[in-house]
TIVEX-344477 format. One record per residue: residue in one letter; residue number from 1; x, y, z of N, C-alpha, C in turn. Coordinates in steps of 0.1 Angstrom, whole numbers, plus 5000, padded with zeros to 4 digits. Layout:
<sites>
{"a", NUM, {X, Y, Z}, {X, Y, Z}, {X, Y, Z}} ...
</sites>
This chain:
<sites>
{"x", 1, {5008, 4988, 5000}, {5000, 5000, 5000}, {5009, 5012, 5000}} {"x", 2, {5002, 5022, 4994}, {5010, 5037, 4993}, {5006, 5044, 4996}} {"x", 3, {5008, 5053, 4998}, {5006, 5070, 5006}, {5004, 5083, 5003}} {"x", 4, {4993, 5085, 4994}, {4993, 5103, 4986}, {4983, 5109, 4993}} {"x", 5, {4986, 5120, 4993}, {4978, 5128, 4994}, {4971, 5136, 4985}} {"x", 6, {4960, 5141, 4988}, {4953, 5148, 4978}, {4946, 5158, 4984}} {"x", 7, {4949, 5175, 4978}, {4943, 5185, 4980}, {4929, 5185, 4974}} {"x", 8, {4920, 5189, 4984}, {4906, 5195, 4976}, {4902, 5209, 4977}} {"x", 9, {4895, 5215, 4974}, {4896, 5231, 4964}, {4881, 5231, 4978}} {"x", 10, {4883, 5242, 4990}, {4871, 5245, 4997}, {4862, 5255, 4993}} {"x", 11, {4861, 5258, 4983}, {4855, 5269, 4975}, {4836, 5262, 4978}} {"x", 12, {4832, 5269, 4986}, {4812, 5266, 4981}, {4805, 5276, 4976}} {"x", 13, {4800, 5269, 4967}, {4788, 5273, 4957}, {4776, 5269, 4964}} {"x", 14, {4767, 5281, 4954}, {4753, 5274, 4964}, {4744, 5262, 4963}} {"x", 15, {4752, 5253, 4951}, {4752, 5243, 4949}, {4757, 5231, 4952}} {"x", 16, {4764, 5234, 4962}, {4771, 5225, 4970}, {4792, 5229, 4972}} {"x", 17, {4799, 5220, 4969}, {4815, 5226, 4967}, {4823, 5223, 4953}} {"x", 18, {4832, 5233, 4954}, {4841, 5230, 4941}, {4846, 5213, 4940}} {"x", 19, {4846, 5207, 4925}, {4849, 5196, 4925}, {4862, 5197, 4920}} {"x", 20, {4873, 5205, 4922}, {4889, 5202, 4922}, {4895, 5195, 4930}} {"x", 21, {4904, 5191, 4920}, {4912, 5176, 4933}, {4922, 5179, 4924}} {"x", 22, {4933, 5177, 4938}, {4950, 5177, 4931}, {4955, 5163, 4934}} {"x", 23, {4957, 5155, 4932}, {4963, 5144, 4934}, {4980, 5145, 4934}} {"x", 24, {4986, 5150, 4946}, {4999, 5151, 4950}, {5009, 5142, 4948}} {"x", 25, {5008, 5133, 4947}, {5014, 5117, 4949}, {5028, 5121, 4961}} {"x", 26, {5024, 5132, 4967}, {5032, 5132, 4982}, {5028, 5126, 4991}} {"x", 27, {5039, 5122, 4999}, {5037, 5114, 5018}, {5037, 5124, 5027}} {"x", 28, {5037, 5138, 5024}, {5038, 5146, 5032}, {5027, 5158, 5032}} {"x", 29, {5023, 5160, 5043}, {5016, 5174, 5040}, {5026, 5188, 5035}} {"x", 30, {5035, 5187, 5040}, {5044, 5198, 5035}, {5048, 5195, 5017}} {"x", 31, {5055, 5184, 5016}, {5056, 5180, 5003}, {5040, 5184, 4993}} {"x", 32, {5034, 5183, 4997}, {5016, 5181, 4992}, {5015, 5194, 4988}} {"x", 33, {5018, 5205, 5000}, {5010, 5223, 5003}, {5023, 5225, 4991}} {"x", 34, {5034, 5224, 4990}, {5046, 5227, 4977}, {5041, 5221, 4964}} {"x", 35, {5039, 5212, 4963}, {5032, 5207, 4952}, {5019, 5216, 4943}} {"x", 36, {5013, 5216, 4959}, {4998, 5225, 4950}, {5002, 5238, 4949}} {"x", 37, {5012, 5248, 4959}, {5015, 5258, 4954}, {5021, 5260, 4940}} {"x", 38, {5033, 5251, 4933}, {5036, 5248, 4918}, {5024, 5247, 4914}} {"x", 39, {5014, 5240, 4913}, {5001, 5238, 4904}, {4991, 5254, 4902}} {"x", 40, {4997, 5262, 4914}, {4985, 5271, 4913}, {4977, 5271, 4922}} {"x", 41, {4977, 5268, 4931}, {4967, 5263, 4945}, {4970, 5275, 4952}} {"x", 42, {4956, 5280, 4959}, {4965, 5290, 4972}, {4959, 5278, 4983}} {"x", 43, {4969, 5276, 4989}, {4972, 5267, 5004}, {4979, 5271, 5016}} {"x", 44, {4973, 5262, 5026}, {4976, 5271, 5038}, {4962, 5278, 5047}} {"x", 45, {4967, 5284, 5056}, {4960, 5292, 5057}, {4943, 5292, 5061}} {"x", 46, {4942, 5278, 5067}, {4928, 5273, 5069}, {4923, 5272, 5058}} {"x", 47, {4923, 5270, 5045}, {4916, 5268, 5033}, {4922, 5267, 5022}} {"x", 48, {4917, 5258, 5019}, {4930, 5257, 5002}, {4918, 5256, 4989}} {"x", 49, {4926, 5266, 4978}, {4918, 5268, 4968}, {4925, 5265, 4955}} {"x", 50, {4919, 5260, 4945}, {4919, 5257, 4933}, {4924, 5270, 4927}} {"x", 51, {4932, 5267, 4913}, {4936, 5277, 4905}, {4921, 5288, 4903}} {"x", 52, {4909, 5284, 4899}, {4899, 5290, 4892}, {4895, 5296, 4904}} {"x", 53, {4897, 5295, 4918}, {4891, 5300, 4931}, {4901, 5310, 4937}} {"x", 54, {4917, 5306, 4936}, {4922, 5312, 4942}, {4925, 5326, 4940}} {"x", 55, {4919, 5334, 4929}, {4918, 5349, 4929}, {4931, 5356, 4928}} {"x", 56, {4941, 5347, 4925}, {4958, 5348, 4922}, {4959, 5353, 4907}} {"x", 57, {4967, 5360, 4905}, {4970, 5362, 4888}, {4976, 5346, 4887}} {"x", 58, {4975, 5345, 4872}, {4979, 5332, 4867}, {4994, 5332, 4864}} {"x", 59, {5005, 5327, 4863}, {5019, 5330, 4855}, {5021, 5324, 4846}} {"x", 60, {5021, 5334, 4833}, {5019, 5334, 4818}, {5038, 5325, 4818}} {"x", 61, {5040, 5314, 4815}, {5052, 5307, 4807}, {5055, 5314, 4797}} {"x", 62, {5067, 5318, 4794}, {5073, 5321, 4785}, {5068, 5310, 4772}} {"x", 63, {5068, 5312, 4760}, {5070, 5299, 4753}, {5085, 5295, 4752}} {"x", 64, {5089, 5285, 4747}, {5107, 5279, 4745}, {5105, 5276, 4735}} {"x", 65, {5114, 5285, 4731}, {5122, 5280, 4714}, {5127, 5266, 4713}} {"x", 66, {5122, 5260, 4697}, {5126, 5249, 4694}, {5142, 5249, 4690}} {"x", 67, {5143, 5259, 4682}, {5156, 5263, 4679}, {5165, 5279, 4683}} {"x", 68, {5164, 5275, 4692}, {5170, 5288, 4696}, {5183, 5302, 4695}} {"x", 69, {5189, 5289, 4685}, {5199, 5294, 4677}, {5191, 5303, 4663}} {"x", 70, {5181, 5302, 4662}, {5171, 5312, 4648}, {5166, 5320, 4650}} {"x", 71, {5170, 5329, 4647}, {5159, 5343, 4653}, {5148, 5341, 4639}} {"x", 72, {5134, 5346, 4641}, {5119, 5350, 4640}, {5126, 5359, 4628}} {"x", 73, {5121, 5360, 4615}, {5118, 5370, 4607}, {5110, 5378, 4610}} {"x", 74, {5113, 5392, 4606}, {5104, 5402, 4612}, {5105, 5413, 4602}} 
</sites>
């Protein structure tokens, strides 16, 4: 048997609660709360929320060049 943890998103609606689940595959709650922070989670803090709840700006990724040695005509 193994050991993960999983964050769920406490966000209620007046239809009951957010169905977000993070499936951690950590043994730790600390390992778990770092996890979902990378994902976008705000955690912590008596309540943990899902990207779409947590009211965070999102962080836009650069895209990565395939070839980086080519500069883009312009």
């Amino acid at each position: 048997m193994s050991l993960s943890i999983v964050v769920n998103c406490d966000r209620s609606v007046p239809y009951g609660t957010c169905a977000a689940r993070l499936h951690t595959g950590a043994a730790t709650e600390a390992e778990a709360y770092e996890a979902a922070e990378r994902a976008g989670w705000d955690v912590g803090g008596g309540h943990d929320f899902c990207p779409a709840h947590s009211h965070r700006p999102t962080r836009l990724t650069p895209p990565t060049r395939l070839h980086p040695e080519e500069t883009p005509n312009r």
